[in-house]
C-alpha positions as CSV (number, residue, x, y, z in Angstrom):
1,X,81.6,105.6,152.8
2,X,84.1,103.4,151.0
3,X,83.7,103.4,147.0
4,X,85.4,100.1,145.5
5,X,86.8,99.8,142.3
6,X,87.8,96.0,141.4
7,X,90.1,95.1,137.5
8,X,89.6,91.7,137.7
9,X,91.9,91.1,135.4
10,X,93.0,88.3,133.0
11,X,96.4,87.9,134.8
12,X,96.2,90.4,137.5
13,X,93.5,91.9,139.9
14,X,93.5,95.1,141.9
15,X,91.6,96.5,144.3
16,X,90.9,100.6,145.0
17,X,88.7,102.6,147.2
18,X,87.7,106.4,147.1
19,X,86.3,108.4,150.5
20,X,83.6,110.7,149.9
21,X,86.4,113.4,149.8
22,X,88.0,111.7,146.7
23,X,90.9,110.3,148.4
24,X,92.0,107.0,146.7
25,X,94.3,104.1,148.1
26,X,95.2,100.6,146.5
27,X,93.6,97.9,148.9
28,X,96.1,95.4,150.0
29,X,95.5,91.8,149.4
30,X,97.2,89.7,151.8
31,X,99.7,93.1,151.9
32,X,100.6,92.7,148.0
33,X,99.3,95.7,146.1
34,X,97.4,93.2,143.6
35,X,97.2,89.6,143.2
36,X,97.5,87.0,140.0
37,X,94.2,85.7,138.4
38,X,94.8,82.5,139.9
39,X,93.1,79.5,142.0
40,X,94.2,76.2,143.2
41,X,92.3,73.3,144.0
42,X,93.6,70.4,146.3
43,X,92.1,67.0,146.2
44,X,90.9,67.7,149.7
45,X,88.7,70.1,148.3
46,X,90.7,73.6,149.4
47,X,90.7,76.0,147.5
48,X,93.0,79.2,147.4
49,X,93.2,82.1,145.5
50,X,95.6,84.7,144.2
51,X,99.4,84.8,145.7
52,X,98.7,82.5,147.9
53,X,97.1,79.9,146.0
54,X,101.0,79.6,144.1
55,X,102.5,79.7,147.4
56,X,100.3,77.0,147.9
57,X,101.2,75.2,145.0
58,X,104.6,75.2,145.6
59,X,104.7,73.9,149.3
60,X,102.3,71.1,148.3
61,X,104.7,70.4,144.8
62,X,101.9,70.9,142.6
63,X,99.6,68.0,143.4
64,X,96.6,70.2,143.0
65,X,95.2,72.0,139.9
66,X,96.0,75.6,139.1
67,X,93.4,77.2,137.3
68,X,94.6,80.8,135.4
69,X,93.0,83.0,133.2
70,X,89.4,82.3,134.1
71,X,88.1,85.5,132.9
72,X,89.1,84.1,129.2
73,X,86.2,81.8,129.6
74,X,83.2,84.4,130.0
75,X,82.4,85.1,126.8
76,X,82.4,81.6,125.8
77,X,79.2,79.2,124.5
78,X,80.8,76.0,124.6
79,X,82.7,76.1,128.1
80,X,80.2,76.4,131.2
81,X,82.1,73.9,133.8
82,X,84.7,71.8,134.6
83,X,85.5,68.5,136.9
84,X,88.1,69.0,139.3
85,X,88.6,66.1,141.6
86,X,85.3,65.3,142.8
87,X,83.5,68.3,142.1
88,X,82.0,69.8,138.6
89,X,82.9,73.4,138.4
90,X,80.7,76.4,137.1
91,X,82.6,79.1,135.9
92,X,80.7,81.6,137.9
93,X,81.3,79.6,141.4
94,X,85.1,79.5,140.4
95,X,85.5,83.2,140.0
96,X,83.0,83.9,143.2
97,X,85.7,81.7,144.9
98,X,88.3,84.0,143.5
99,X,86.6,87.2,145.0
100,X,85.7,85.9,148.3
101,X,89.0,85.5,148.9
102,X,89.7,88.8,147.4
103,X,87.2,89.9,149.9
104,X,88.5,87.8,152.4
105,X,92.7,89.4,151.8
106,X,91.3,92.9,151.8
107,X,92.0,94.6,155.1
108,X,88.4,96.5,155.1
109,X,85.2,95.5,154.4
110,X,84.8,96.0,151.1
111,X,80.7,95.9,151.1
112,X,78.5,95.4,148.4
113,X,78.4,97.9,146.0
114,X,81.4,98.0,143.7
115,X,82.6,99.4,139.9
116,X,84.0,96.5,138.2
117,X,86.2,97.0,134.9
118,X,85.8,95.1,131.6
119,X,87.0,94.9,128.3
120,X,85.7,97.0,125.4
121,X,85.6,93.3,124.1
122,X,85.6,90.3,126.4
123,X,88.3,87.6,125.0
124,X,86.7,85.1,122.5
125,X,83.5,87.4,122.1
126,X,82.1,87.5,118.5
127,X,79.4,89.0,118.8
128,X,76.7,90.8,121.4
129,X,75.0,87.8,122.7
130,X,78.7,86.6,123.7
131,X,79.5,90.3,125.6
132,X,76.2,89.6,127.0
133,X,77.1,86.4,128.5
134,X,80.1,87.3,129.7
135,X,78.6,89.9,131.8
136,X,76.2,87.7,133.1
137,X,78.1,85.4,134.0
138,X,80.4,88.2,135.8
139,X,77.4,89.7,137.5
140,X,76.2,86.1,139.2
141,X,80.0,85.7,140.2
142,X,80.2,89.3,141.9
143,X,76.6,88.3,143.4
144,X,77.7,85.3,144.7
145,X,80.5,87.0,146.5
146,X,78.8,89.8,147.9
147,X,78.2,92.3,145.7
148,X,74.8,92.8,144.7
149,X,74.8,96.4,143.2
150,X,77.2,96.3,140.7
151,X,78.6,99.0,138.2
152,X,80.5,98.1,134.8
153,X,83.0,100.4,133.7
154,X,85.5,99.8,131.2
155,X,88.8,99.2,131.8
156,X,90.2,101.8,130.0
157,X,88.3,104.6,131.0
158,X,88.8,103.7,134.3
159,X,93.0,104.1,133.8
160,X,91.8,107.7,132.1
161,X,90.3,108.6,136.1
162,X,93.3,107.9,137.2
163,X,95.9,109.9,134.8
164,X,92.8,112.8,134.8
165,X,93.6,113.2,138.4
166,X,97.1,114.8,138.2
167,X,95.5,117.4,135.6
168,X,95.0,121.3,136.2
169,X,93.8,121.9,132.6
170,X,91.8,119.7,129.9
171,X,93.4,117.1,127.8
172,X,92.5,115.1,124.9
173,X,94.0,111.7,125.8
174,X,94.0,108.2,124.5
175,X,94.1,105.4,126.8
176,X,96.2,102.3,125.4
177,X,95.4,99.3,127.9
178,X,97.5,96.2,126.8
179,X,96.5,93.8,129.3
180,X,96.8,89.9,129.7
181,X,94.0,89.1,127.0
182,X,92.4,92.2,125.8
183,X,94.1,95.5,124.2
184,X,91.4,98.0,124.4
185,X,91.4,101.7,123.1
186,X,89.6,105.0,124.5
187,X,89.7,108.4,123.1
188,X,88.6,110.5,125.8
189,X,88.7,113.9,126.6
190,X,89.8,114.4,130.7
191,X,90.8,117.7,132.9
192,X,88.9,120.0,135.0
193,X,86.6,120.6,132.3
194,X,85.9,116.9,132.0
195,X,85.3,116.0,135.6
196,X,83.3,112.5,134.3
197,X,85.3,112.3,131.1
198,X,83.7,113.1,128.0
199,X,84.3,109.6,125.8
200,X,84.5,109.9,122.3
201,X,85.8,106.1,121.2
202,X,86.1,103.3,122.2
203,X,87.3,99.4,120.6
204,X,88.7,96.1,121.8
205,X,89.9,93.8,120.7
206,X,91.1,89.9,122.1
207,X,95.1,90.0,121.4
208,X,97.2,91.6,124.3
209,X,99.9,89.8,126.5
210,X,98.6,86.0,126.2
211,X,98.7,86.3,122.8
212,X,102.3,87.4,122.6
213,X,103.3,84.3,125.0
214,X,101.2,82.1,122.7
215,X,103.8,83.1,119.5
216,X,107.1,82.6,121.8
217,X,105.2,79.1,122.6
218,X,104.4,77.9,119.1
219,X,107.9,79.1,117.8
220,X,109.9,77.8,120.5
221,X,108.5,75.6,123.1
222,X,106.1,73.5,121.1
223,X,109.1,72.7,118.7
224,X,111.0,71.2,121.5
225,X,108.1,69.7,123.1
226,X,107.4,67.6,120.0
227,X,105.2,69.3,117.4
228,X,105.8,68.4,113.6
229,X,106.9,64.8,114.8
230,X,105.6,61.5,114.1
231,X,104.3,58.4,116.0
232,X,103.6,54.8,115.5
233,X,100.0,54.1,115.8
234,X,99.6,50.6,115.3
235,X,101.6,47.0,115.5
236,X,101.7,47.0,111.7
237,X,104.1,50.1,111.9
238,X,101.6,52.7,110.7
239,X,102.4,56.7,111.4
240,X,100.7,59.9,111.8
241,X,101.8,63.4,113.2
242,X,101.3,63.8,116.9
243,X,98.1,65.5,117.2
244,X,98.1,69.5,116.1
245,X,95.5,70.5,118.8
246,X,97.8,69.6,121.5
247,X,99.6,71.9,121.4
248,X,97.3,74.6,120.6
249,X,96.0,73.8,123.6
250,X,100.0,74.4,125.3
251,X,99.8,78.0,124.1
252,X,97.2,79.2,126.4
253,X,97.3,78.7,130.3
254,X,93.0,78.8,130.6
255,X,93.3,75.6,127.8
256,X,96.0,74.4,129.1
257,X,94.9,73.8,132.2
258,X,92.3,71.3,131.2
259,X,94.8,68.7,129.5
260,X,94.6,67.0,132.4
261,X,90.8,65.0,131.8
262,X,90.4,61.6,131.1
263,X,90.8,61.3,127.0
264,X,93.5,63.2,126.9
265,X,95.4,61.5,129.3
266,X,94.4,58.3,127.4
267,X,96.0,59.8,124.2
268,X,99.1,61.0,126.0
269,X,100.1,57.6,126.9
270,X,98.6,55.7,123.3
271,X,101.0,58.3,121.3
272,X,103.8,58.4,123.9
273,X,104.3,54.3,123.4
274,X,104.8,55.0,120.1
275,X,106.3,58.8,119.8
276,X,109.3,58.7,117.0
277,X,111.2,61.3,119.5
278,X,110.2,60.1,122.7
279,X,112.4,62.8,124.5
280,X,110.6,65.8,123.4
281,X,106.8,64.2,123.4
282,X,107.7,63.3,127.1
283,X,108.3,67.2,128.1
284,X,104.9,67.8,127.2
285,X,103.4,64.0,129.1
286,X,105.0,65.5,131.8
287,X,103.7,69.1,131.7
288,X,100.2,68.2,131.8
289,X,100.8,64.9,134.2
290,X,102.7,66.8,136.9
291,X,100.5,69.9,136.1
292,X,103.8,72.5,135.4
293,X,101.4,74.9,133.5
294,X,102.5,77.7,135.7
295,X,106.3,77.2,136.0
296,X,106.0,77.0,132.2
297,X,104.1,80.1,131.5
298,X,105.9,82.0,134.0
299,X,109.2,81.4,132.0
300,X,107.5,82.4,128.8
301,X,106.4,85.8,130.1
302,X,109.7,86.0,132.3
303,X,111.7,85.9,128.8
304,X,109.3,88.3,127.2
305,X,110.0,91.2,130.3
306,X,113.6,90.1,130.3
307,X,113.5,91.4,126.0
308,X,111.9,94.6,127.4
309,X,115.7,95.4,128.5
310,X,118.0,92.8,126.8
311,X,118.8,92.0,123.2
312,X,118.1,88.4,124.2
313,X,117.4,86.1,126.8
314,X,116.4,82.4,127.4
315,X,113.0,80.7,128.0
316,X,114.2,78.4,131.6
317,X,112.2,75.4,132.2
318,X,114.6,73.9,135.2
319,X,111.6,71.4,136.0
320,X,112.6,70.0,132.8
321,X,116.1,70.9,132.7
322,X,115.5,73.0,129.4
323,X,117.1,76.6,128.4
324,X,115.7,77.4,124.9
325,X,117.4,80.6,123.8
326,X,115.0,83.4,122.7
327,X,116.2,87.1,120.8
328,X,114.0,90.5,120.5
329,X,114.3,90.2,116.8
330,X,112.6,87.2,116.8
331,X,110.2,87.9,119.8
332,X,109.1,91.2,117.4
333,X,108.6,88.9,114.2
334,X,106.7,86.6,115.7
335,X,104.3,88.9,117.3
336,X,104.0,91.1,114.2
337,X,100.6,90.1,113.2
338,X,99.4,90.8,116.4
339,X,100.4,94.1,116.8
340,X,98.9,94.7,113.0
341,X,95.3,93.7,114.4
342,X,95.8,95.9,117.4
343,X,96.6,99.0,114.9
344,X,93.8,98.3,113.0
345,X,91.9,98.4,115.7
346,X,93.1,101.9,116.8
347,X,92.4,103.1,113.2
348,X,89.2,102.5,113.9
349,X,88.6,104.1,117.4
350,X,90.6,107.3,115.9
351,X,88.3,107.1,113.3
352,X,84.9,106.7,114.7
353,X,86.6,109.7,117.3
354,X,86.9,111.6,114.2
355,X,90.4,112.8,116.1
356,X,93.9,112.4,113.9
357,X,96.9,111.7,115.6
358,X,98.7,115.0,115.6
359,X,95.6,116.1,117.4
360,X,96.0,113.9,120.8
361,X,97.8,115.5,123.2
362,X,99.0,112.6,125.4
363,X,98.7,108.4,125.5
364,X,98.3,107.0,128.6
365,X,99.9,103.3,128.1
366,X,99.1,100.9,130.7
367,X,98.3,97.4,131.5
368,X,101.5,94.9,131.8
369,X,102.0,94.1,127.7
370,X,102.4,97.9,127.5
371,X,105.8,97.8,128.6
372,X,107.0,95.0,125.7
373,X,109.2,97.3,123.4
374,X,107.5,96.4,120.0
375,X,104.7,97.9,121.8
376,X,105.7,101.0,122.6
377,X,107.8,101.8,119.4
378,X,104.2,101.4,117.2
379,X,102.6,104.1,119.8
380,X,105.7,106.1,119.3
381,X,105.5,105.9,115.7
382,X,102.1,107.1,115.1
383,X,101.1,109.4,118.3
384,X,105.1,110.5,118.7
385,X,107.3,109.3,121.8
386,X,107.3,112.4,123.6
387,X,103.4,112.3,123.8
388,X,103.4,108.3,124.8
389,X,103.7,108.0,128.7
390,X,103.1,105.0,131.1
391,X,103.5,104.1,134.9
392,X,101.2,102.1,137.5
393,X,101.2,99.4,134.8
394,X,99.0,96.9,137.4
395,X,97.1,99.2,139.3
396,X,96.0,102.4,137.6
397,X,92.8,100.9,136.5
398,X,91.8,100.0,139.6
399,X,92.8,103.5,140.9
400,X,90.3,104.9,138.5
401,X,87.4,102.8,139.0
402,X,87.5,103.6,142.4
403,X,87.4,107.3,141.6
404,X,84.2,106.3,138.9
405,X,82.7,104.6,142.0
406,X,82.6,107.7,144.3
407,X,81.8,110.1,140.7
408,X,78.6,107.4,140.2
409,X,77.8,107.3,143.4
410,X,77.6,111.5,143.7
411,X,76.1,112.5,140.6
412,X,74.1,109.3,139.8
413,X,75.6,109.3,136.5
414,X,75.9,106.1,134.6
415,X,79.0,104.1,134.1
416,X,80.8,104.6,130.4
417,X,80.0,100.7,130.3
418,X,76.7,100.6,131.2
């Protein structure tokens, strides 16, 4: 029997499965070892998912919708659905579409049971009627696309199964998962002696790799894109700044995304006629209007794993014939705050451990934002650098769920998650 373990990720999703002897292999998706968090919807009323869905994209020069980062909206009260073309949307039907296809890519049949990860805190989530909600809302998705007994686990705990399996003797480990909206902690105990994990910690918390492209957006491309200026509203000459919301709205790809409804396409063109610098309030008129979302974030992240080697780099919009220059320093100021919420986080999960530092005997950093080098140099710093370690960035939660799925399925044991 085939034990699945799906990340659906915020960016990235993987897919695993574990034989009854405890063998695990990455399930190809189309033949790529994951796939990106991504749908696009034609006005024909196709719909593809993951790699191919950009592929997509590109041959048909973008005349579709490309929806990213739909896990951001789980958690969420006031978002339930969207119109796209002629059809309204749930958020549960979109991600079902997502892992049908997933399904659908995979070259087994995947069945219907599965371990799914999550966050220790879903993205937006205040409180436990939002967690709640989110997996819900995840639970009628997977339902919808075939699953119908269904295992949570979180995501870090499932990236501690997969480091636990090159162990011959126990270890007291954190996991560090830095993914594309979540960072989440767990202080776990792993080795022979541990065959299920023994879990002492865990915390979350809604700042990861979005959030770090959100600060090279608002310091950089907003700027260039018009924010701060001015336009006229009226015939009598009156002014007043180009709405703020805009482009808080440019800084994240599952908000940006939606820019393209009626009243804001409305209030595009009333504050275009009268922008004060027309040439940078038409970069963003033409993001939303020719739906360049993705070309956009992919050179905001592109520049941020370009600073994980380099000094600096440059942000490359060729749709818009734009190069805005970008520099570490900079990248690690603006980004500072964030990594301050993330350690106070950890302060807590140590804490309610009741582990110190000097204690842990290795940190397990994974998820794509681990590699950023601000990132690394704060693990470094507390935990020491010989004791920080990384690799399978993409995958190695998915590896471990997998391995959880055949553990839960032998010993009847309950996911960490619930």
């Amino acid at each position: 029997m085939a034990h699945v373990g799906i990340d659906f990720g915020t960016t990235n999703t993987a897919v695993a499965i574990a034989d009854d002897a405890g063998d695990v292999k990455l399930v190809p998706l189309a033949g790529a070892p994951h796939w990106r968090t991504i749908l696009y919807f034609e006005p024909n009323g196709t719909v593809t998912a993951g790699t191919p869905a950009i592929a997509r994209y590109l041959e048909t020069g973008g005349e579709g919708r490309l929806i990213q980062s739909i896990k951001s909206h789980l958690a969420s009260s006031s978002f339930s659905k969207t119109q796209i073309f002629q059809r309204r949307w749930v958020l549960e039907d979109m991600i079902a579409a997502f892992l049908r296809q997933v399904r659908a890519a995979a070259p087994i049949d995947l069945g219907t049971r599965c371990v799914i990860g999550r966050p220790v805190r879903y993205w937006g989530a205040e409180d436990a009627a939002d967690d709640a909600r989110a997996v819900g809302r995840m639970r009628t998705a997977l339902a919808s696309a075939g699953f119908d007994e269904v295992h949570f686990e979180y995501e870090p705990v499932g990236a501690a199964a997969r480091y636990a399996a090159r162990l011959d003797h126990d270890e007291l480990l954190v996991v560090a998962d830095f993914g594309g909206g979540t960072t989440d902690f767990t202080v776990v105990r792993v080795g022979p002696g541990f065959p299920s994990g023994q879990v002492l910690a865990t915390g979350g918390i809604g700042v990861s790799g979005d959030a770090f492209d959100a600060r090279v957006i608002d310091a950089v491309i907003a700027p260039a894109f018009g924010r701060g200026t001015r336009y006229t509203t009226n015939e009598m000459g009156a002014e007043a700044p180009v709405p703020a919301w805009l482009y808080g709205n440019l800084r994240r790809w599952h908000l940006l995304s939606f820019l393209r409804e009626a009243t804001t396409l409305a209030l595009l063109e009333r504050v275009s006629q009268g922008a004060k610098e027309p040439v940078k309030f038409e970069r963003l008129v033409r993001v939303v209007d020719e739906d360049l979302g993705m070309p956009l974030h992919r050179a905001v992240e592109g520049a941020k794993v370009a600073l994980t080697a380099a000094v600096g780099t440059d942000v490359t919009l060729e749709a818009l014939d734009l190069l805005l220059p970008v520099t570490r320093a900079g990248f690690d100021e603006w980004i500072a705050e964030d990594l301050a919420a993330i350690d106070r986080v950890l302060d807590d999960v140590l804490a309610r451990a009741g582990i110190p530092a000097s204690a842990v005997d290795r940190v397990f950093a994974t998820g794509g934002s681990s590699l950023v080098p601000a990132v690394r140099a704060r693990l470094a710093a507390r935990f020491g650098g010989e004791h920080v370690i990384g690799g399978e960035e993409l995958t190695s939660v998915a590896w471990g769920l997998a391995a959880r799925a055949r553990q839960i399925a032998a010993t009847g044991a309950p996911a960490a998650a619930g």
